[in-house]
N, C-alpha and C positions, 0 to 999 in steps of 0.2 A: 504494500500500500504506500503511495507515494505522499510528501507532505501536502498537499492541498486534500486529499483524498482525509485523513487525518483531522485538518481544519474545518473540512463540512463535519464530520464526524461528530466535532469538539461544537459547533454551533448547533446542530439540529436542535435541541433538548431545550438550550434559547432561543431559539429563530424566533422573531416577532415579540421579543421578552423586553423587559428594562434591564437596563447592566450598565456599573459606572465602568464608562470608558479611560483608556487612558490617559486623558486630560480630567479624571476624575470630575467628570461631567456626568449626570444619568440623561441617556441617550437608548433607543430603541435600537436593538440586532436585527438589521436585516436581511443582510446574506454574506458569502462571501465571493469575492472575485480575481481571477488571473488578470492581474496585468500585464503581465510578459513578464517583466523582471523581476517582479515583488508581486506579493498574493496580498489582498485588502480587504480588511472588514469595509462591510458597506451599514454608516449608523446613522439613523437617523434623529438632528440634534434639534427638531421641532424648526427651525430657520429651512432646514435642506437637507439632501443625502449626500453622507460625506464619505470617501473613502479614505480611510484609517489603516497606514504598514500594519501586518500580522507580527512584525516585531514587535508594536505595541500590542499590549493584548486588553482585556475587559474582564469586571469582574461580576458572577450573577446574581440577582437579587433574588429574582423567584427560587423557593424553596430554602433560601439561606437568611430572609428575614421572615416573620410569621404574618402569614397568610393576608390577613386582613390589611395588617399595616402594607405589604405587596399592592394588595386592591386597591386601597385609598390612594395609592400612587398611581397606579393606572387608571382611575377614574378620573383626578387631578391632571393626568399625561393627555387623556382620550377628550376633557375639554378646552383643554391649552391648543390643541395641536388638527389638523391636519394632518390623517396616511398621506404619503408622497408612493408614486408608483417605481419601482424599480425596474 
């Protein structure tokens, strides 16, 4: 299995989740991508979709803070923001 193979692997679980990004920012996972030379999270920081080096990486929230307080954030997230299409 090669490293991008790996990287989707490591996102599925969060795909579409909240997770503080490496600019310790909470920002939405939305996929990841080959650029040719570097592989990038694609996140979304409520402004745009930004692609972010897999050298940096993200940390997740769902399932590592309790549940509700999880929800209050995504309901907080889901009236702040507009999905952007990928």
């Amino acid at each position: 299995m090669n490293t991008f193979e790996k990287l989707k692997r490591e996102l599925a679980p969060y795909k579409n989740t909240l997770v503080i990004d490496d600019n310790y920012k909470v920002t939405r996972l939305v996929d990841i991508v080959d650029g040719g030379e570097d592989y990038y999270w694609v996140v979304d920081d409520m402004k745009r979709l930004i692609h972010q080096s897999c050298v940096g990486g993200w940390i997740p929230l769902k399932g590592f803070i309790r549940e509700e307080e999880y929800n209050r954030l995504v309901r907080r997230w889901n009236l702040n923001n507009v999905e952007k299409v990928h």
